[in-house]
C-alpha positions as CSV (number, residue, x, y, z in Angstrom):
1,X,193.3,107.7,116.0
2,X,191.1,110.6,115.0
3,X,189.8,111.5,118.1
4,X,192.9,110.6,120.4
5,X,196.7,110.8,119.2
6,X,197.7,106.9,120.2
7,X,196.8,104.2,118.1
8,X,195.6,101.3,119.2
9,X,194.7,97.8,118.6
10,X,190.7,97.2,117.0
11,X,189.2,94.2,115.8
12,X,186.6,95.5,113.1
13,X,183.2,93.9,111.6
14,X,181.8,95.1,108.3
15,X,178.5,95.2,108.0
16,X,176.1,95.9,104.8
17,X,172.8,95.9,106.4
18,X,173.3,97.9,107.9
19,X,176.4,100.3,106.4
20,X,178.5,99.8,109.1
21,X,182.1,98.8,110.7
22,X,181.9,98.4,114.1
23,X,185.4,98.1,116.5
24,X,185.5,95.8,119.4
25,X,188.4,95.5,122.2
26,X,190.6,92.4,120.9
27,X,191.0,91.4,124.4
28,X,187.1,90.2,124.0
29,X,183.9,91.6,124.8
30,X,180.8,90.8,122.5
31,X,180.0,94.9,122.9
32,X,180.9,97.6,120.1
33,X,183.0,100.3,121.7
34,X,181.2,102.1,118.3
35,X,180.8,101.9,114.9
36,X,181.1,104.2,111.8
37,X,178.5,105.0,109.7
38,X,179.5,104.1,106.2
39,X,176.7,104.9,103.8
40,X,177.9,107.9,101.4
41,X,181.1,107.6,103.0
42,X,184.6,108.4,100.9
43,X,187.4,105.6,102.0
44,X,191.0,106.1,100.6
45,X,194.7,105.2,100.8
46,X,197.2,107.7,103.2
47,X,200.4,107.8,102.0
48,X,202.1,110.2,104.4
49,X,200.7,111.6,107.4
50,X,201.6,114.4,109.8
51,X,203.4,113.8,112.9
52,X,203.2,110.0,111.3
53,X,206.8,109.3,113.0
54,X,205.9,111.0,116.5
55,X,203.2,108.4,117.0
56,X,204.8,105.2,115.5
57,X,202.9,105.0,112.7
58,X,204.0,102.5,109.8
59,X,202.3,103.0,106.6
60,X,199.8,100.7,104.8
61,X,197.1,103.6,106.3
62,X,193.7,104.5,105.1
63,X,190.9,107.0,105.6
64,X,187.4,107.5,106.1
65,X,185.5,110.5,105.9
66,X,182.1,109.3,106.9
67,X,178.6,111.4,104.9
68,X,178.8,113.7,108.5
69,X,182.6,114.6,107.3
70,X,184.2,112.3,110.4
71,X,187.6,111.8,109.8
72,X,188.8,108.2,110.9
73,X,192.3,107.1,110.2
74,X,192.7,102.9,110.4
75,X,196.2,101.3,109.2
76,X,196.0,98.0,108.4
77,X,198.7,94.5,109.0
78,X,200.0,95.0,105.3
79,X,199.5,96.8,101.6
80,X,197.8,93.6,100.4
81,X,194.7,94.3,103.6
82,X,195.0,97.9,103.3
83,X,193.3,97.4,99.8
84,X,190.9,94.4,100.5
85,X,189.6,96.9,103.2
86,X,189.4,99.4,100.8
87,X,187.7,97.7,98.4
88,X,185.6,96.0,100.9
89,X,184.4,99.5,102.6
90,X,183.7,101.1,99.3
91,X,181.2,98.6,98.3
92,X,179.0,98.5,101.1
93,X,179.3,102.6,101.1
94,X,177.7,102.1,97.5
95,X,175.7,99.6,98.4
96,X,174.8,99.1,101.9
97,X,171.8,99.9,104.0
């Protein structure tokens, strides 16, 4: 979503060894189409965001803004994931390689 205005459909990997989440094509592929660099990184819940309706966007939305100031937006299946991968992402920020 950050770099393009259509959301689509990830499957993620965290990683703490290195700090990373990487995205993949849920279709298949064993490749990364990338990965963000989560070490330092600040990871928080969106309430509301702009032009949140034009795109189709539900809520249960989070952020991060990666130690280079990236700005990713991810929304997540439900509330109760939203937090796990909040939770999830801040500890291997703190802690990961």
């Amino acid at each position: 979503g950050h770099r393009r205005k259509n959301w689509k459909v990830r499957k993620f990997v965290l990683r703490d060894d290195p700090a990373y989440l990487h995205y993949y094509d849920p279709a298949g592929g064993e490749d990364p189409l990338g990965a963000i660099h989560l070490r330092g990184c600040v990871v928080t819940a969106v309430e509301d965001m702009p032009d949140s309706k034009k795109y189709d966007v539900e809520n249960n939305l989070f952020e991060i803004i990666t130690a280079s100031e990236i700005h990713y937006y991810l929304q997540a299946a439900s509330s109760t994931e939203r937090t796990e991968w909040i939770k999830a992402i801040q500890a291997v920020s703190r802690t990961g390689k």
